[in-house]
N, C-alpha and C positions, 0 to 999 in steps of 0.2 A: 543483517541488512545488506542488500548488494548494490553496490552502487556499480553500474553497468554503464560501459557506451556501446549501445545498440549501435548497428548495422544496418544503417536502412535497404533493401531491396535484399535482406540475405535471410531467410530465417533459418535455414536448416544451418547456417556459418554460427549465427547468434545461439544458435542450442547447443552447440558443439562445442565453442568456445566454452559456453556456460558449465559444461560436461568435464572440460579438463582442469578448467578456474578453482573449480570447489572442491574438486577431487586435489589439489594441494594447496589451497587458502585454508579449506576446515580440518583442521586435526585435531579437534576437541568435540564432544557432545552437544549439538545446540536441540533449542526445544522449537525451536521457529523460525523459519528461512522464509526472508521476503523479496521480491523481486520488484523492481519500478512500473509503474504504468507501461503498456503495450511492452511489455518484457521483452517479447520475441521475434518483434519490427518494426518499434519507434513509429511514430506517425510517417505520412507520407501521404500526396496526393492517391500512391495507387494502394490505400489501406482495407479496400474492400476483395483485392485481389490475395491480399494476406490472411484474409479472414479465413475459420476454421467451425466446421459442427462442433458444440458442445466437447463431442469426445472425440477429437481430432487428435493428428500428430503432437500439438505442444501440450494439452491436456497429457496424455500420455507420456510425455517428459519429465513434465511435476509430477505424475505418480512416480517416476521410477525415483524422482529427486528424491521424495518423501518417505521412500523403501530406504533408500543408499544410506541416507544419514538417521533413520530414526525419527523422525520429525513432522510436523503440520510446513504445509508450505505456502506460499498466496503468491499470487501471481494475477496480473489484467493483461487482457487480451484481447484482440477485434472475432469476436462469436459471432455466427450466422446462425438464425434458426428461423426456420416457416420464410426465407427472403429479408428478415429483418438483421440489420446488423445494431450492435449492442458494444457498449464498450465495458466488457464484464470483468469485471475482479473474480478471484473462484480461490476459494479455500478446501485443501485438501489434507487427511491424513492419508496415515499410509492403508489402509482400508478402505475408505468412503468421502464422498465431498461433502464437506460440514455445513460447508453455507457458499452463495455469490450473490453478487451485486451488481445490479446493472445503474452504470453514473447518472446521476441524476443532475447532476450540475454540469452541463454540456459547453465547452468553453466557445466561443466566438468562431465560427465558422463547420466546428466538429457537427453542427445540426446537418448539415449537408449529408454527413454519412452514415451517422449512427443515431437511431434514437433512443431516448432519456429511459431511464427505469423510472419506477414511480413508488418506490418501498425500499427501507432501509433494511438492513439484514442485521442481526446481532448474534455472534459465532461464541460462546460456552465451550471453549477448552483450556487445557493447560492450567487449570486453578484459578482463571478469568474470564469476564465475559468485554470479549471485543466489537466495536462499532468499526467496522470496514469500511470506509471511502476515498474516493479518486479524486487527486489534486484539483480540480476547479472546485469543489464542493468545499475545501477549509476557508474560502472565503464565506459560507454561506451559516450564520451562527448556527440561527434557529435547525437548520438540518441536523446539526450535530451535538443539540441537545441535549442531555444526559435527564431524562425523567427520572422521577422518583415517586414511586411511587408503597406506602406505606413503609416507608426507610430504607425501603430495597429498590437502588439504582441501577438502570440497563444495563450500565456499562462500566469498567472500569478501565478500558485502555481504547483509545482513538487509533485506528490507524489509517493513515495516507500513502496511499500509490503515486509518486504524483511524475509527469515530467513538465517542472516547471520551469522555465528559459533563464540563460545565465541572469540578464537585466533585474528579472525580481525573487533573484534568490531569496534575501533581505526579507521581504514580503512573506515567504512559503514558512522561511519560520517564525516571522514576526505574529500571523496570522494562527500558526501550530500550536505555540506557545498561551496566546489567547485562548484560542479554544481547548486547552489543557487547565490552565487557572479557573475557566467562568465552567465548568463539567466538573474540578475535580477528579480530573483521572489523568493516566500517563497519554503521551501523544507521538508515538513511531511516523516518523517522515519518513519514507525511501523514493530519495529523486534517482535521477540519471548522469550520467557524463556525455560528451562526444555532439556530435551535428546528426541532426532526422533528415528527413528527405524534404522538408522545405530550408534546408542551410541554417535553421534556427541552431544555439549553440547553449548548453545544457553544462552546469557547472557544478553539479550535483547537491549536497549539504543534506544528506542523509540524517538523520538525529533524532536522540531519544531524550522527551522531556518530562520531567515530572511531572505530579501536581500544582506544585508551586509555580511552575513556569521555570524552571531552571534546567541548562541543556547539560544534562549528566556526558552524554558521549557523542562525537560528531565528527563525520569525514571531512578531510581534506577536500579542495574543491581543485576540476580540473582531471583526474584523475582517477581511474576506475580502482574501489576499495570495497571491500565486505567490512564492515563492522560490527563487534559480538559484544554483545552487555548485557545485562540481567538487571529486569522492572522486578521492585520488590512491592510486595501487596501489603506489608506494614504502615508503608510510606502512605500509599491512599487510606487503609484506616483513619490514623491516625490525625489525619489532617481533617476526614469527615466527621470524625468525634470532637475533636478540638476545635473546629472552626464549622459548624455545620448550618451555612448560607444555604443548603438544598430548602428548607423551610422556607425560603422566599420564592422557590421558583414556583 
C-alpha cells in the first residue's frame, strides 16, 4: 500500500518521485502494489486537464511498475474517453488489464467533472477474488455487498482507493472495518498524505482489515509510507464455516 502525498499540478514530478520511492522502499517480493485514489494528480479544480486516454502516459507507468516488481498493480486515475471523464481505478498485470472500475459513488461536487460508472467489477487474481472501489463508495453498504450465491461468494477482499480529508480519517476506517465484518472478507484502504489543489489536507491511514473487523497493519498518519502485509485466506474460511450469517442475506 502506498501511502503517497500527491503533487497537485505536477504529474510527470509524482510518476517520477513514484519511480525512485519504490525502487528503495521494496526490497522484498510483493504480490500487489496499490496506489491512492487520483495516484497521479490528487484532485484539483484543473482535473480534467490531467486527464489521460485509457492508454496514456500513467497507464504506461503502472505497466512498467507491474514489470519492475513482478506484480498486479491498481491505481485510479482521471480517464477521458469519447469526451467523457471517468474517475477510473484500473487493475493491471504485467501482461494485460484484469479489470476497472469507473466510481460510482461520486462525492459532493466531483458530479461537475466526472461521470458515475454504473457496474461493479470483481478482479480473480492472486488466489482471490477482489471487489475494487473508490473512497466515497465505503460509505455506501449495499454497493459493497458481498453476494452469495449457492455457497460461492463474489468476493473475498474489499479494496478501497480512497483520498479521504484528514477531518474524517476516523470515518474511512470506521466505515472499512463495517463493511469487512457485515461481507466477511478482508478490507485494503490506501488513503493519501499531503494538500491537493483545493488546500484540502489528507492524513493518510492506509490499513488492512480482517474479517472480524480488526486492523492487522496501519500507517502512520502525516507522512508518506508503503506498507507490506500479507491477507491470509484461512482467516476468511474459517470464520464463513464457523459463523456462516451469508444464509441471511
Amino acid at each position: 500500500m502506498v501511502q503517497a502525498d500527491i503533487k497537485p499540478y505536477n504529474k510527470a514530478g509524482n510518476l517520477s518521485h513514484y519511480t525512485e520511492w519504490l525502487k528503495e522502499a521494496i526490497q522484498e517480493p510483493v504480490h500487489l502494489l496499490v496506489f491512492p485514489e487520483m495516484f497521479n494528480c490528487g484532485f484539483s479544480p484543473n482535473i480534467r486537464d490531467d486527464a489521460e486516454p485509457h492508454n496514456g502516459g500513467s497507464l504506461y507507468f503502472l505497466y512498467l511498475t507491474a514489470c519492475q516488481f513482478q506484480c498486479d498493480v491498481v491505481a485510479t486515475l482521471p480517464v477521458l474517453y469519447n469526451n467523457i471523464l471517468y474517475n477510473r481505478l484500473v487493475w493491471l498485470s504485467r501482461d494485460r488489464i484484469l479489470g476497472s472500475y469507473d466510481k460510482h459513488h461520486l462525492f459532493m461536487g466531483e458530479e461537475e467533472f466526472f461521470t458515475a460508472g454504473v457496474s461493479r467489477t470483481i478482479v480473480n487474481t492472486l488466489g482471490y477474488k477482489f471487489l475494487p472501489l473508490t473512497c466515497f463508495d465505503v460509505r455506501f453498504p449495499e454497493w459493497s455487498r458481498n453476494r452469495v450465491v449457492e455457497g460461492q461468494f463474489d468476493y473475498d477482499c474489499l479494496l478501497y482507493t480512497a483520498n479521504f480529508p484528514a477531518p474524517r480519517e476516523n470515518e474511512l476506517l470506521t466505515l472499512a472495518r463495517a463493511r469487512a465484518i457485515e461481507n466477511q472478507a478482508y478490507a485494503l484502504v490506501v488513503n493519501r498524505v499531503g494538500v491537493d489543489g483545493y488546500q484540502r489536507r489528507y492524513a493518510g491511514g492506509c490499513a488492512v482489515i480482517n474479517p472480524h473487523g480488526e486492523i492487522e497493519a496501519r500507517t502512520s498518519s502525516e507522512k508518506e509510507e508503503i506498507l507490506i502485509h500479507s491477507c491470509e485466506m484461512d482467516v476468511i474460511k474459517a470464520l464463513r464455516e464457523q459463523f456462516p450469517v451469508s444464509k441471511f442475506w
